[in-house]
DSSP file (Angstrom, degrees, kcal/mol; ACC not computed):
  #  RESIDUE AA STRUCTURE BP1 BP2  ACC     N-H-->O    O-->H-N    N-H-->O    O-->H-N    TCO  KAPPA ALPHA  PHI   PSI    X-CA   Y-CA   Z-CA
    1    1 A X     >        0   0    0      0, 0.0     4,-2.9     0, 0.0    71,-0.0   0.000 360.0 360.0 360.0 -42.8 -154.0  -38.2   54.5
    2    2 A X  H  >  +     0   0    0      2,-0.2     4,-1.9     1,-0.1     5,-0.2   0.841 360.0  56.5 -67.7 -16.3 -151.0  -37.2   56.4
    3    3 A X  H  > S+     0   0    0      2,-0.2     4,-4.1     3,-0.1     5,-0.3   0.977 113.5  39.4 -65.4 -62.0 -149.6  -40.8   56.5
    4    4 A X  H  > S+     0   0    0      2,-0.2     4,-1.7     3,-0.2    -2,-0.2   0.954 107.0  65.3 -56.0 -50.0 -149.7  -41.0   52.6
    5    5 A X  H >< S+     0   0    0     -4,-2.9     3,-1.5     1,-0.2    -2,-0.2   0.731 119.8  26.1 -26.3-112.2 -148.4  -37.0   52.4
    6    6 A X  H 3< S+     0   0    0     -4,-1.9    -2,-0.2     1,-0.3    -1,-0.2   0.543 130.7  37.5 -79.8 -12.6 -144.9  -38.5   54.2
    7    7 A X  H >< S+     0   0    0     -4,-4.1     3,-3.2    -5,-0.2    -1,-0.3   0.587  76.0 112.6-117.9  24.2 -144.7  -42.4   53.0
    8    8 A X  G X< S+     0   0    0     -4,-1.7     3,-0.7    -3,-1.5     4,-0.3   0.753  73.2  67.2 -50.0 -21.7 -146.3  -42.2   49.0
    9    9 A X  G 3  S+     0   0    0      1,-0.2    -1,-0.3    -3,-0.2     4,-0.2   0.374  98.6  46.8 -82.2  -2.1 -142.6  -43.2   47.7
   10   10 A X  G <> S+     0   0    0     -3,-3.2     4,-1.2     2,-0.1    -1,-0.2   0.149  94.0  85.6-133.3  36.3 -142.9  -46.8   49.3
   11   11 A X  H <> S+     0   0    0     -3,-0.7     4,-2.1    -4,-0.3    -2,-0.1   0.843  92.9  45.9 -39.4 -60.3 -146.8  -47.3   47.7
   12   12 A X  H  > S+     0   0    0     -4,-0.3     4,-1.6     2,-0.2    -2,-0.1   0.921 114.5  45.8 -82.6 -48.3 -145.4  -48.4   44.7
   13   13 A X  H >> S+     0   0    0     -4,-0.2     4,-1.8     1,-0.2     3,-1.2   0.986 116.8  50.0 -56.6 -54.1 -142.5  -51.2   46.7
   14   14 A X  H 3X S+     0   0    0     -4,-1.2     4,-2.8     1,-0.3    -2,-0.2   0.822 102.9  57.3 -63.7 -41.4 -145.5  -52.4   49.0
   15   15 A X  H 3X S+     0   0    0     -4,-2.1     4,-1.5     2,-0.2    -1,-0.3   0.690 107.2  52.7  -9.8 -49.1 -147.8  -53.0   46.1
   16   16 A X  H <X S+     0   0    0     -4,-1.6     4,-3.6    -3,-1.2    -2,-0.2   0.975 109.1  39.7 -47.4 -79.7 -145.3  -55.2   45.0
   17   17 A X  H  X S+     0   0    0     -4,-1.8     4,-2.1     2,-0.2     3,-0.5   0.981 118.6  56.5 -69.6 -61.8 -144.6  -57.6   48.1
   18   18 A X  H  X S+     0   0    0     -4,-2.8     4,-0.7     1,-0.3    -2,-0.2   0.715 111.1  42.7 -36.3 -68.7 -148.9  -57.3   48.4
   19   19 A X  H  X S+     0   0    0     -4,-1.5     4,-1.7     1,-0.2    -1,-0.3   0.788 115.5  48.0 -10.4 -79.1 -149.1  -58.6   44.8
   20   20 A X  H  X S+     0   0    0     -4,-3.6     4,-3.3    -3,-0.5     5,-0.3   0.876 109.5  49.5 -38.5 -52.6 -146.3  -61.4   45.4
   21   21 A X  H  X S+     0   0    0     -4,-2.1     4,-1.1     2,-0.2    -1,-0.2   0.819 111.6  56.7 -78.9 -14.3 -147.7  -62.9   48.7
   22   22 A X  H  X S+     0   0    0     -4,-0.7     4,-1.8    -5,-0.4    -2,-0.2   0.964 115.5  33.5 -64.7 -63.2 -151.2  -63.0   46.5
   23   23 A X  H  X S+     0   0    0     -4,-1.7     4,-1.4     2,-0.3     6,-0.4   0.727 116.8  57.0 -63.8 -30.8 -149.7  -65.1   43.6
   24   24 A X  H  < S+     0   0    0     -4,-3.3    -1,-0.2     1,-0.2     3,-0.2   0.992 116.3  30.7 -84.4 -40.3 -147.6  -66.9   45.8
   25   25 A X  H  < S+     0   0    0     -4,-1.1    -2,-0.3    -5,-0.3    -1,-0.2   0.713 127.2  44.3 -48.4 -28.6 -150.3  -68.2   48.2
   26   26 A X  H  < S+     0   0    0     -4,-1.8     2,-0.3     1,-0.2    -3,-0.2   0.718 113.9  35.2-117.7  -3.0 -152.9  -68.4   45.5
   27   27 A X  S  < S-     0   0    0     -4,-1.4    -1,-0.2    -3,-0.2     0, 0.0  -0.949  71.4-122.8-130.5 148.8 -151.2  -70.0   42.3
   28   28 A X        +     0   0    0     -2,-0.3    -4,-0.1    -3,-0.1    -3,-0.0   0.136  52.6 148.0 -90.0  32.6 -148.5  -72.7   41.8
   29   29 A X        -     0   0    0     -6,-0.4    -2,-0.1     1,-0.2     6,-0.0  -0.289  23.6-178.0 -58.2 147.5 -146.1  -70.6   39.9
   30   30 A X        +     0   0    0      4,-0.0    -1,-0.2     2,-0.0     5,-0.1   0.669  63.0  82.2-105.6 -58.9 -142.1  -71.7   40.5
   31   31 A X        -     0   0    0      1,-0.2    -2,-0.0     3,-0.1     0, 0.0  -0.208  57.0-171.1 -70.6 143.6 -140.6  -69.2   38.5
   32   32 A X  S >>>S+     0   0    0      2,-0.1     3,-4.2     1,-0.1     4,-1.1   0.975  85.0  71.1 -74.3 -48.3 -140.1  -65.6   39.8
   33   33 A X  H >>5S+     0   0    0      1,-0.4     4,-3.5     2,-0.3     3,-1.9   0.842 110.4  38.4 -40.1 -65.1 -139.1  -64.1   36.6
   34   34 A X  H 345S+     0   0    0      1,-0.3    -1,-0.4     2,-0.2    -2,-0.1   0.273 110.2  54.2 -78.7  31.2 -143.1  -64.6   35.9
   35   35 A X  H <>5S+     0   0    0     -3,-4.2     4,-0.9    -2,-0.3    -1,-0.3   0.358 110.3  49.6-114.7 -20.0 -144.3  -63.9   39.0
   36   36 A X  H <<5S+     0   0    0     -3,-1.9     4,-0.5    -4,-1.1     5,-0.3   0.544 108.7  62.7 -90.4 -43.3 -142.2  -60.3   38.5
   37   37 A X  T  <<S+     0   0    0     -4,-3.5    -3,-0.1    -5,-0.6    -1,-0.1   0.671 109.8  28.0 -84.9   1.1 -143.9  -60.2   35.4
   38   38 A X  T >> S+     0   0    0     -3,-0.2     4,-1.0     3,-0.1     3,-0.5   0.759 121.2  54.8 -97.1 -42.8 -147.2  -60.0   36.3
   39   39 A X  H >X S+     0   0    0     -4,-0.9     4,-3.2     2,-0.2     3,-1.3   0.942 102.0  56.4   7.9 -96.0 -146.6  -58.2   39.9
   40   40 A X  H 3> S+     0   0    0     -4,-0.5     4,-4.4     1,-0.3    -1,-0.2   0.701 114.6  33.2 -29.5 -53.0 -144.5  -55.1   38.6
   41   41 A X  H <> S+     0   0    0     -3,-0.5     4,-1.1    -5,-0.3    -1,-0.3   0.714 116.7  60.2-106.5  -4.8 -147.0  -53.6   36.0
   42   42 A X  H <X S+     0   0    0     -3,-1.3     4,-1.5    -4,-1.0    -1,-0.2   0.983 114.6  36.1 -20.0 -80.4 -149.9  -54.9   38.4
   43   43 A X  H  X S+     0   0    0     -4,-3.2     4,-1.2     1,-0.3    -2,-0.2   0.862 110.6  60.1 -44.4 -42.8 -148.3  -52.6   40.8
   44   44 A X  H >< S+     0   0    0     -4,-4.4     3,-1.7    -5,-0.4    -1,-0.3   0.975 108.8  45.2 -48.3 -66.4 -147.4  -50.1   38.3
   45   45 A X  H 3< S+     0   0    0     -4,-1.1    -2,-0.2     1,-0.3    -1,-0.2   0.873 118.1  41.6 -12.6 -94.1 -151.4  -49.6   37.3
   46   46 A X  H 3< S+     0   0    0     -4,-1.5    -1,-0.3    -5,-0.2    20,-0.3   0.349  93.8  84.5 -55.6 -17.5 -152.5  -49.4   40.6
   47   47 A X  S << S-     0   0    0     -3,-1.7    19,-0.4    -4,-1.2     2,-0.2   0.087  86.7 -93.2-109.1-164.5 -149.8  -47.1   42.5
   48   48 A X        -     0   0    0    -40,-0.3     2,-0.3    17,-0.1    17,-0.3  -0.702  31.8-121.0-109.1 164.9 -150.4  -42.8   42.2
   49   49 A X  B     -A   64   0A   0     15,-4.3    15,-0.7    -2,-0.2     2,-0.4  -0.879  22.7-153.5 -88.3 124.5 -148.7  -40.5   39.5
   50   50 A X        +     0   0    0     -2,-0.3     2,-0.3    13,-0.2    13,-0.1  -0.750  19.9 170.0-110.2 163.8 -146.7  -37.9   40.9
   51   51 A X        -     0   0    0     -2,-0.4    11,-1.8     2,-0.0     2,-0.4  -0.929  28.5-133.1-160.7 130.8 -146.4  -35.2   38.9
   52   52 A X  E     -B   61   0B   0     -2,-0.3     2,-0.3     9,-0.2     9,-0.2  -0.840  26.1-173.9-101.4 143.4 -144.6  -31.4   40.1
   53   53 A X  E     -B   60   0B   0      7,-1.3     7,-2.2    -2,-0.4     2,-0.5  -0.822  17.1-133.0-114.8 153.0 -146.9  -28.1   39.1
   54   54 A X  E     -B   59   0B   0     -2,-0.3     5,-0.2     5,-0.2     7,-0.0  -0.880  24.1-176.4-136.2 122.6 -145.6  -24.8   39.6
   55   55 A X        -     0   0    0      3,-3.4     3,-0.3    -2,-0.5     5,-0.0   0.086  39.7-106.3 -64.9-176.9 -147.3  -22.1   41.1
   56   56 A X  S    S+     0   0    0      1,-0.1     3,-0.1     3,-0.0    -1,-0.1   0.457 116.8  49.0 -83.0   1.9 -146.9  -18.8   41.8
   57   57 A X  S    S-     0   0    0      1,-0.3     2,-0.2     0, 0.0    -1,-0.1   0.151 127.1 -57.0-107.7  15.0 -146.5  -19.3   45.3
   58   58 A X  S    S-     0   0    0     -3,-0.3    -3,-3.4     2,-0.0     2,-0.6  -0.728  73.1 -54.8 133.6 175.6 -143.9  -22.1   45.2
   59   59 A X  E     -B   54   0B   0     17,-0.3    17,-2.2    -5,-0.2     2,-0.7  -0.698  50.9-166.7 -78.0 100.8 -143.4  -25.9   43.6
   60   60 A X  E     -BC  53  75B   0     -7,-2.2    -7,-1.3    -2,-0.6    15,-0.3  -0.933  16.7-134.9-107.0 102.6 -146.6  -28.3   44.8
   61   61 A X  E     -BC  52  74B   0     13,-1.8    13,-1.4    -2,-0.7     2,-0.3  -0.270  21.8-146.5 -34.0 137.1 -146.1  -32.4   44.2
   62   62 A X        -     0   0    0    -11,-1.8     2,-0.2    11,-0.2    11,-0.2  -0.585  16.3-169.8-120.8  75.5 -149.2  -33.6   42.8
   63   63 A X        +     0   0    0     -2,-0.3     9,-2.0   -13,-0.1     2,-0.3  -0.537   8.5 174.3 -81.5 137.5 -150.6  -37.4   43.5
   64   64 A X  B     -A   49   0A   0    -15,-0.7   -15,-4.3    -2,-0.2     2,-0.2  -0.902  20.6-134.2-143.6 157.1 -153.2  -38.8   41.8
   65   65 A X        -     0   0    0      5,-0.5   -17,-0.1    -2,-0.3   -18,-0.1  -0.462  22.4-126.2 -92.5 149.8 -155.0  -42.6   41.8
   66   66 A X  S    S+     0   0    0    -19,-0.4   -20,-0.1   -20,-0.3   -19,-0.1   0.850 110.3  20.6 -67.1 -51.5 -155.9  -44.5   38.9
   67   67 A X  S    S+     0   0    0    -21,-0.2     2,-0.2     2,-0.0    -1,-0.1   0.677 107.3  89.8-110.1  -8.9 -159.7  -45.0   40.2
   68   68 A X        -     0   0    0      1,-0.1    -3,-0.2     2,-0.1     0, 0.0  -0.477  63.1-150.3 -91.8 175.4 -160.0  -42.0   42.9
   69   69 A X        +     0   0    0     -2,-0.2     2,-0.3    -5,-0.1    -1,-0.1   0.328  68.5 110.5-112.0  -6.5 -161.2  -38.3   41.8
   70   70 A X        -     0   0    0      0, 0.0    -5,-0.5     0, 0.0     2,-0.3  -0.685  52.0-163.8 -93.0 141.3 -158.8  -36.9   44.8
   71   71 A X        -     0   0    0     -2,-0.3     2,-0.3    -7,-0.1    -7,-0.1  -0.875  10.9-161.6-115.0 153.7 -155.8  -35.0   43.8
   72   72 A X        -     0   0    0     -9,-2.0     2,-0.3    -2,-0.3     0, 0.0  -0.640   5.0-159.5-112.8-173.1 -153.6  -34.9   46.8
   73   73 A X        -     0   0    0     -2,-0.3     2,-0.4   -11,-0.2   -11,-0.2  -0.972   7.5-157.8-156.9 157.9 -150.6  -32.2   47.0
   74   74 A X  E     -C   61   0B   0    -13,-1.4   -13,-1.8    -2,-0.3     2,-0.2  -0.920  23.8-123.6-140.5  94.7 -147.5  -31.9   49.0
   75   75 A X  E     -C   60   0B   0     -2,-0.4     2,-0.4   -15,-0.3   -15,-0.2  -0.327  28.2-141.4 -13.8  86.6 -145.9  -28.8   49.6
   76   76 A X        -     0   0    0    -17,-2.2   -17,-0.3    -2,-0.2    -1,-0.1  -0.759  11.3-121.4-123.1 164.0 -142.3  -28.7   48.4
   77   77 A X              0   0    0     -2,-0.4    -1,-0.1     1,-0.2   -19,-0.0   0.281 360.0 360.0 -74.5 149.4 -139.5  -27.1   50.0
   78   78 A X              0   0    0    -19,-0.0    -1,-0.2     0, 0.0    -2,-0.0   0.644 360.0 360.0 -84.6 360.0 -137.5  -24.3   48.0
C-alpha cells in the first residue's frame, strides 16, 4: 500500500509501456499512431481516479480503481 501511496502518478505511464509491449508482441500492427490509439484509453480505463476531498482536519487525495471497492487516501501537506 505504501509503494502505491508514493509512486500512483507513474500508474497511468506504466500502463502504457505494459499495453504497448502486449500489442507489439501479440499483433502485427506497423503503425504507432494505432497502437497509441488503442493503448492510451486502454490505459486510461484501467489506471485510479484521483480526486482531492477536504476535510476538517486538512486536504486528503483520494484514489480509487475501476474494478476495486478500496479507496486509498494520501495525506496532503498544507
Amino acid at each position: 500500500m505504501r509503494l502505491i501511496k508514493n509512486y500512483y502518478f507513474l500508474i497511468f505511464p506504466g500502463l502504457i509501456l505494459l499495453f504497448l509491449l502486449i500489442i507489439e508482441f501479440s499483433t502485427k500492427i506497423d503503425e504507432v499512431w494505432l497502437k497509441m490509439l488503442i493503448v492510451i484509453p486502454l490505459a486510461y480505463i484501467l489506471s485510479p481516479r484521483i480526486k482531492v476531498i477536504r476535510k476538517p482536519y486538512g486536504k486528503l487525495k483520494q484514489l480509487r480503481w475501476l474494478f476495486s471497492k478500496k479507496i486509498i487516501y494520501i495525506k496532503l501537506k498544507a
